[in-house]
C-alpha positions in Angstrom: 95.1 64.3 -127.0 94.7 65.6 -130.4 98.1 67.3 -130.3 99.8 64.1 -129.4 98.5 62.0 -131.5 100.0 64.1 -134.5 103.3 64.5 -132.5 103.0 60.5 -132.6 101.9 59.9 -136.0 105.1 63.0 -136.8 107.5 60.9 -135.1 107.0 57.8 -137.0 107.2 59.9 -140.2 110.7 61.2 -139.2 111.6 57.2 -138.5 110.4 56.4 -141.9 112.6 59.5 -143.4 115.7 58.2 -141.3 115.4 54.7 -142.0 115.0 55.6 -145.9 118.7 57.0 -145.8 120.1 53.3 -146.0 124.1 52.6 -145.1 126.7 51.5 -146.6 125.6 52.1 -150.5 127.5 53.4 -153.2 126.1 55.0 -156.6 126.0 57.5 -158.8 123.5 59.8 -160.9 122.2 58.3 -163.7 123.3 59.9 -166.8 126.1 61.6 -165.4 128.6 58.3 -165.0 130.2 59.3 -168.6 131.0 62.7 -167.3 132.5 61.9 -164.3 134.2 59.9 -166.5 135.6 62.2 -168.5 136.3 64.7 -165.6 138.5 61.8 -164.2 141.0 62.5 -166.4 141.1 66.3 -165.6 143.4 66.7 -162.9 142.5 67.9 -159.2 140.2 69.9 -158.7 141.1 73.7 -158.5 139.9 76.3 -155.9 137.0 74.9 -154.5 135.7 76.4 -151.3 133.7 74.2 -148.6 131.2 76.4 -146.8 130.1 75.3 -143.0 127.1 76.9 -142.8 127.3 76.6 -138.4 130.5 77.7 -135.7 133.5 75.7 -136.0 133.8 72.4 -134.1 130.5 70.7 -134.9 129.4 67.7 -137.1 129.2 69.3 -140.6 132.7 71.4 -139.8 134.2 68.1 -139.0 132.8 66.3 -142.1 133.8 69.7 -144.3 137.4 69.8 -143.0 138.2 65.6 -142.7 137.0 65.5 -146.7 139.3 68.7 -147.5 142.1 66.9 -145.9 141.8 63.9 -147.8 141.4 65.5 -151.2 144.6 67.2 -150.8 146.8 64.3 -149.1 145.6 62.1 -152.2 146.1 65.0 -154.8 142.3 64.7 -155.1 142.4 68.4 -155.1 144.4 71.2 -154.6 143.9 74.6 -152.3 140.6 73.6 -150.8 139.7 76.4 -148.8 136.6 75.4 -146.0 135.1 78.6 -144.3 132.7 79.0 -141.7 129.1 81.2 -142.4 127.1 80.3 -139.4 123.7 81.6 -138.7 119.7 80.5 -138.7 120.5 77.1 -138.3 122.2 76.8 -141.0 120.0 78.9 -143.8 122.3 81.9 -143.7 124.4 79.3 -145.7 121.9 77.9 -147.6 120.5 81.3 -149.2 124.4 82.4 -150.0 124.5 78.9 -151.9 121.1 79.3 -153.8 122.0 83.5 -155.0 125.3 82.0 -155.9 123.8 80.9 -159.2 126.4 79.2 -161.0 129.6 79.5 -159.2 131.6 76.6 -159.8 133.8 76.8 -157.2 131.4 76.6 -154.2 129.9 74.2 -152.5 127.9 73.7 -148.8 128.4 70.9 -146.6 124.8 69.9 -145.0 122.8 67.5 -143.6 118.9 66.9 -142.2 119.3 70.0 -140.0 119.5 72.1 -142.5 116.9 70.8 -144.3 114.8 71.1 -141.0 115.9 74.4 -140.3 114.5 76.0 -144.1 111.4 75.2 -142.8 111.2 76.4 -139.0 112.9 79.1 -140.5 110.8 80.4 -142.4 113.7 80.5 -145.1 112.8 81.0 -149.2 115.6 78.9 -149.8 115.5 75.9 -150.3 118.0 72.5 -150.2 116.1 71.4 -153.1 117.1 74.4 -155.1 120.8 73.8 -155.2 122.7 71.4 -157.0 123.0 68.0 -155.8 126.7 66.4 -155.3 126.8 63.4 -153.1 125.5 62.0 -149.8 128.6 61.3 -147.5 128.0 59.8 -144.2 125.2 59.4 -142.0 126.2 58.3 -138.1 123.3 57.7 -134.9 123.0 60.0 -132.4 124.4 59.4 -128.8 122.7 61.0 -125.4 125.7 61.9 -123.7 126.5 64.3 -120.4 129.1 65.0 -118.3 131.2 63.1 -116.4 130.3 64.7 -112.9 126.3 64.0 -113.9 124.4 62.0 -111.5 123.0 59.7 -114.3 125.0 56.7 -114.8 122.8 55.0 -117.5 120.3 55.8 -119.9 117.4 54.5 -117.5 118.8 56.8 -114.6 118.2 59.7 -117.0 114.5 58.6 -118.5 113.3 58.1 -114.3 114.8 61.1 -113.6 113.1 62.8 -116.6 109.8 61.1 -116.6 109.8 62.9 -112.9 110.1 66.1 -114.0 110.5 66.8 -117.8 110.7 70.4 -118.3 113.3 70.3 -115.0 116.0 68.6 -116.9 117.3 70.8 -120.2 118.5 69.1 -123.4 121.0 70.6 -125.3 121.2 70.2 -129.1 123.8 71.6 -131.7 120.7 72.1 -134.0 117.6 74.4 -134.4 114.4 72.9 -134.3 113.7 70.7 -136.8 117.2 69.5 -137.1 118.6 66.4 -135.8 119.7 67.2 -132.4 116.1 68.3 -132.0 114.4 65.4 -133.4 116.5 62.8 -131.6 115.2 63.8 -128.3 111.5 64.9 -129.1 111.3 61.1 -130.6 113.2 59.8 -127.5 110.7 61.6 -124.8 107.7 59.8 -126.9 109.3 56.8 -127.1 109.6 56.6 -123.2 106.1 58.0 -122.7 107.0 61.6 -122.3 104.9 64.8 -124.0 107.6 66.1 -126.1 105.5 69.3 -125.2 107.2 69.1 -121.8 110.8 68.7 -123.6 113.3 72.0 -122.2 115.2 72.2 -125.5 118.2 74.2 -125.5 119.3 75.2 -129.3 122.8 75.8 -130.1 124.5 76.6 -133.2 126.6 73.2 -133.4 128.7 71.2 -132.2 131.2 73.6 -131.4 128.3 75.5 -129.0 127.1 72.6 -127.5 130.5 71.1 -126.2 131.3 74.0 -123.7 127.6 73.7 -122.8 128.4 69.8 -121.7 131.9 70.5 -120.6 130.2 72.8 -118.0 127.5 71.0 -116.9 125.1 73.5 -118.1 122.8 71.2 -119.4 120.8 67.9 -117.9 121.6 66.4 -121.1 122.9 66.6 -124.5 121.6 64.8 -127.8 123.6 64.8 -130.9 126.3 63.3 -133.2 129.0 60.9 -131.2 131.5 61.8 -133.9 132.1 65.6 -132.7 133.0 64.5 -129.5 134.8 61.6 -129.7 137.8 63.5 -127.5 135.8 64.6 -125.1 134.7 61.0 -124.8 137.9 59.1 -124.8 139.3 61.2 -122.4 136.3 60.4 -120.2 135.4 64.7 -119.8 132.0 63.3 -121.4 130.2 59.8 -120.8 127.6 58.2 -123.5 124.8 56.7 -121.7 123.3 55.1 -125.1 124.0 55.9 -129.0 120.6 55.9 -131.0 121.7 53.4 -134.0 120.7 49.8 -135.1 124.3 48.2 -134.0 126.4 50.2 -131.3 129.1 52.1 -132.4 132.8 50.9 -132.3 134.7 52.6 -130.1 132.3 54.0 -127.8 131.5 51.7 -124.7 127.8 52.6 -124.7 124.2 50.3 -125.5 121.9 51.2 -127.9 119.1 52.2 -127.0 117.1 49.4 -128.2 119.6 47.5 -126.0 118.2 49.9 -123.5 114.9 48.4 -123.8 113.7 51.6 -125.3 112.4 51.3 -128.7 114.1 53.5 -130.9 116.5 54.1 -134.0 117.9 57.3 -135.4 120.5 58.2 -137.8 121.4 61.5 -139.2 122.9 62.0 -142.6 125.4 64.7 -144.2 126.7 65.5 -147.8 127.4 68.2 -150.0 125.7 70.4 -152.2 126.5 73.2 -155.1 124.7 76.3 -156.2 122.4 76.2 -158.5 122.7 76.7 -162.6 126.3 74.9 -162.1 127.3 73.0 -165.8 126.6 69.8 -166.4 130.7 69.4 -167.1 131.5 71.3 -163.6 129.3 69.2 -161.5 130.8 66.1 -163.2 134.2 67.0 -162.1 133.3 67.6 -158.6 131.4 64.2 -158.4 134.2 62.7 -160.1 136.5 64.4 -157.2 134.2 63.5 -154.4 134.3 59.7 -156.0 137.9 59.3 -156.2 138.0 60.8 -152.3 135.5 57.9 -151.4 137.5 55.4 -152.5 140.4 56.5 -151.1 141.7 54.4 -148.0 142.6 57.8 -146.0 138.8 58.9 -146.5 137.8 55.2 -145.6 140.0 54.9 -142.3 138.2 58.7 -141.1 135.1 57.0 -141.7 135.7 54.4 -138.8 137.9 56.6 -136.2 135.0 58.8 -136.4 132.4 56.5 -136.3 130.3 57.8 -139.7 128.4 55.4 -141.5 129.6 55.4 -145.2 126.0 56.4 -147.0 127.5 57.4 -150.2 125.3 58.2 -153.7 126.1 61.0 -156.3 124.0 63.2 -158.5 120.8 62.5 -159.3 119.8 59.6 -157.0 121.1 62.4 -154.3 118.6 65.0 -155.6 115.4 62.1 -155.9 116.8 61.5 -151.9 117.3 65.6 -151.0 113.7 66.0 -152.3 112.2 62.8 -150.3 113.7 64.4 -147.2 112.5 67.4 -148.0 109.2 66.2 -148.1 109.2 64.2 -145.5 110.8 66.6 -143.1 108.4 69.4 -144.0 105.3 66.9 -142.8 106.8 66.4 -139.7 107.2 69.7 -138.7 103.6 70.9 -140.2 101.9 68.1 -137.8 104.6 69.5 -134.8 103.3 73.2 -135.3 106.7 74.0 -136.6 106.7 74.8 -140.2 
């Protein structure tokens, strides 16, 4: 009883970290708004390089390779190269970033899993020792499986699981701690299930977890919509309920509070240099990353792939990174995790 009551009280501390992201706001770091000022003026950006730190094919691969795309097709920048460096749910990545001390020229697309996977880990560094950029997107989570599965509904599924819990395997593109691990966990308490009892299956992104769906090797899968939207339209996978406040356009699916189960979720991504970069380099990348927000191209990839925009800059994305960070490593203290 003890245990669940701090998975419980852990739960409603990852809510309160979700819900802090907010939607839909714009800023930028105080201080910094007459450099990016100044770097507006500079021309595109020049050889930057946009490390994926999981496999090709999930959500932060996606996010890396739609904002590359943009840059270039508005002249935002030129010869973006994005390169995958998978490993340790995503750490493998984030210690590259932090020893590359001052290199101007890299950056790391990342989101809550990585932030979650520092800690289960075990990894010395740490999101909060890199330099912050901006805060992109954030986008719910979706419990989807394949379109042969017997569940037809999100309340065929919880009956089924409430049966038999561990009999039933959810599949996540994220290590513990991450948000394909915390979507479920908070799901199973929400429906009265021992997230002890959870059979979580971790794989390395998006790109992992799709042939995992696509072959029915899971009971179910909990993760981004976005990544799959394909898979979805074509009707390969079906959504049985997407874990946001409002539903999300373009997939036929309820909510889950529409579900009757009470529950919100939302993930978040952005992007991140190495630490010791100048105060004059990491105006010209927020400066770039502005002008590619504002940009229609990167406004229209926003709804076909059904992100949330969730954009700040700078130093309000640092004061956020280390809330997060905080926040997360709490959670996974009280879950035995960290």
């Amino acid at each position: 009883m003890r245990r669940l009551n701090a998975l419980r009280l852990a739960a409603a501390a990852v809510g309160i970290a979700l819900a802090a992201t907010g939607c839909g706001v714009t800023g930028s770091a105080s201080g910094s708004a007459s450099g990016s000022a100044a770097a507006t003026n500079a021309g595109p950006v020049t050889g930057l390089r946009i490390m994926v730190p999981n496999t090709p094919g999930g959500g932060y691969d996606t996010t890396a390779r739609v904002a590359a795309k943009v840059m270039e097709e508005t002249k935002v920048a030129t010869g973006v190269e994005v390169f995958n460096l998978a490993g340790a749910g995503g750490t493998v990545g984030l210690a590259r970033t932090v020893n590359e001390k001052g290199n101007k020229d890299l950056t790391m697309l990342m989101g809550l899993g990585v932030v979650g996977a520092s800690y289960t880990n075990k990894s010395e560094a740490k999101l909060t020792a890199t330099t912050p950029l901006a805060r992109l997107i954030e986008e719910p989570g979706a419990i989807m499986v394949h379109k042969d599965s017997p569940y037809k509904s999100i309340n065929d599924l919880v009956d089924a699981w409430k049966k038999d819990p561990s009999k039933i395997s959810v599949g996540g593109g994220s290590s513990p701690g991450g948000p394909d691990h915390l979507l479920p966990m908070q799901l199973a308490q929400a429906v009265g299930i021992n997230p002890k009892n959870v059979n979580f299956v971790s794989f390395d992104g998006g790109g992992d977890l799709l042939p995992a769906i696509l072959g029915n090797k899971v009971g179910f899968a909990a993760s981004g919509a976005g990544e799959y939207l394909n898979q979805i339209k074509s009707g390969e996978i079906r959504v049985l309920a997407t874990s946001g406040s409002k539903r999300l356009e373009g997939v036929d699916a309820p909510t889950l509070k529409e579900s009757n189960i009470d529950l919100v979720f939302s993930n978040w991504r952005g992007i991140v240099s190495p630490p010791g970069v100048s105060d004059a380099d990491k105006a010209k990348l927020i400066a770039a990353l502005e002008k590619m927000h504002g940009t229609p191209q990167w406004q229209e990839a926003l709804k076909t792939r059904g992100w949330t925009d969730a954009f700040i800059t700078g130093d309000e994305f640092g004061t956020f990174l280390k809330d997060q960070d905080k926040r997360v490593a709490s959670v996974l203290t009280a879950l035995g995790l960290a």
